[in-house]
C-alpha positions as CSV (number, residue, x, y, z in Angstrom):
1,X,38.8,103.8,-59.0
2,X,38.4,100.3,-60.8
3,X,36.3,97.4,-60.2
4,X,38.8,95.5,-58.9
5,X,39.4,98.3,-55.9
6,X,35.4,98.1,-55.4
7,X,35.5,94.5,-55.4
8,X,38.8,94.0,-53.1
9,X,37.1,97.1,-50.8
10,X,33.6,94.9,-50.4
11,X,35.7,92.0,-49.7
12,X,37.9,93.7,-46.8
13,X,34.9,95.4,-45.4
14,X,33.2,91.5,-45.6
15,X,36.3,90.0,-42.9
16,X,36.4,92.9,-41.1
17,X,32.6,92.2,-40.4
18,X,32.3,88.9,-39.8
19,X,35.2,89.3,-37.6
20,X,33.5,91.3,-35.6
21,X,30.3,88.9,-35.2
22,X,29.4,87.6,-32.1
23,X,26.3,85.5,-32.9
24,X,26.2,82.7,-35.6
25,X,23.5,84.3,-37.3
26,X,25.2,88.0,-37.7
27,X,28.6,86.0,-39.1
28,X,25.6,84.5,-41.7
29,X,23.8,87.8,-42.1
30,X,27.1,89.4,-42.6
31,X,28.4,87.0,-45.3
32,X,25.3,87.5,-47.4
33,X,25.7,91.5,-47.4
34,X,29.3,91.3,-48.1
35,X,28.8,89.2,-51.0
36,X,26.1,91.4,-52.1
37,X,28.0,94.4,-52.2
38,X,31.1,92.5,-53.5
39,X,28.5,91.3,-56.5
40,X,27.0,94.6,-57.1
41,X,23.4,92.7,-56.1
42,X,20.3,93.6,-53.9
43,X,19.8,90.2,-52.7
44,X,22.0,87.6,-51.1
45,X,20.5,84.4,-49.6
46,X,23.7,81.9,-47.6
47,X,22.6,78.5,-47.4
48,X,24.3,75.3,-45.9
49,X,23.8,71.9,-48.4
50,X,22.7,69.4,-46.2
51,X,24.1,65.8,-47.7
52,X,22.0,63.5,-46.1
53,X,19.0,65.2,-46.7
54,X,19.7,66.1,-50.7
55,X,19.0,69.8,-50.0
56,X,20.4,73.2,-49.3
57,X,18.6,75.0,-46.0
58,X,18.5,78.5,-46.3
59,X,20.2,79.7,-43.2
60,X,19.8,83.8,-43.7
61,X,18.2,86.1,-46.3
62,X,19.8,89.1,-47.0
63,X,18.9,92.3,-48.5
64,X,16.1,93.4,-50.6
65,X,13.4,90.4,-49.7
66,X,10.5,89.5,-51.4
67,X,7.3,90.0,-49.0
68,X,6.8,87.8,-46.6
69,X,10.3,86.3,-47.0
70,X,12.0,86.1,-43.6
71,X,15.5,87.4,-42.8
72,X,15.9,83.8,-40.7
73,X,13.9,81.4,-41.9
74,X,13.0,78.3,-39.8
75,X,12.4,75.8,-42.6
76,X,13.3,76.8,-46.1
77,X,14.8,74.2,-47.9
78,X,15.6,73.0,-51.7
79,X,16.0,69.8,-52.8
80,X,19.3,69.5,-54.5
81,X,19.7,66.3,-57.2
82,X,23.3,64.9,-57.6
C-alpha cells in the first residue's frame, strides 16, 4: 500500500472520529491524533488564534507530551505578531 492510501486511511479514520465526539474537547483531542497519524508524527498540539489578543491558545495536546505538559491546558498561549 502507498502513502497516499495511509494518508487518505488516517484522514477517513479522523471524520469518522470526530463524528463520533460528543464533548468539544474529544472533537479537539480527536483532531490532533488524526493529524498525527495523518503526519506520521508523535505529537499534535490544536490551537485556536485568538485575534484580539495577538495569540494562538492551545486548546488540546495530543500525543507523546513533554512532562508536565497537560492534555488540556487552562492557559497556554503564544503571542502571534502580524
Amino acid at each position: 500500500m502507498g502513502e497516499d492510501d495511509t494518508r487518505l486511511r488516517a484522514v477517513v479514520s479522523l471524520a469518522q472520529t470526530m463524528a463520533a465526539a460528543y464533548t468539544p474537547r474529544e472533537s479537539w483531542r480527536a483532531a490532533a491524533l488524526g493529524a498525527c497519524e495523518a503526519l506520521g508524527g508523535s505529537f499534535a498540539a490544536l490551537s485556536v488564534w485568538e485575534r484580539d489578543r495577538g495569540r494562538l491558545r492551545v486548546l488540546v495536546n495530543a500525543g507523546q507530551r513533554a512532562e508536565g505538559e497537560e492534555e488540556f491546558p487552562e492557559e497556554e498561549a503564544y503571542p502571534v505578531h502580524e
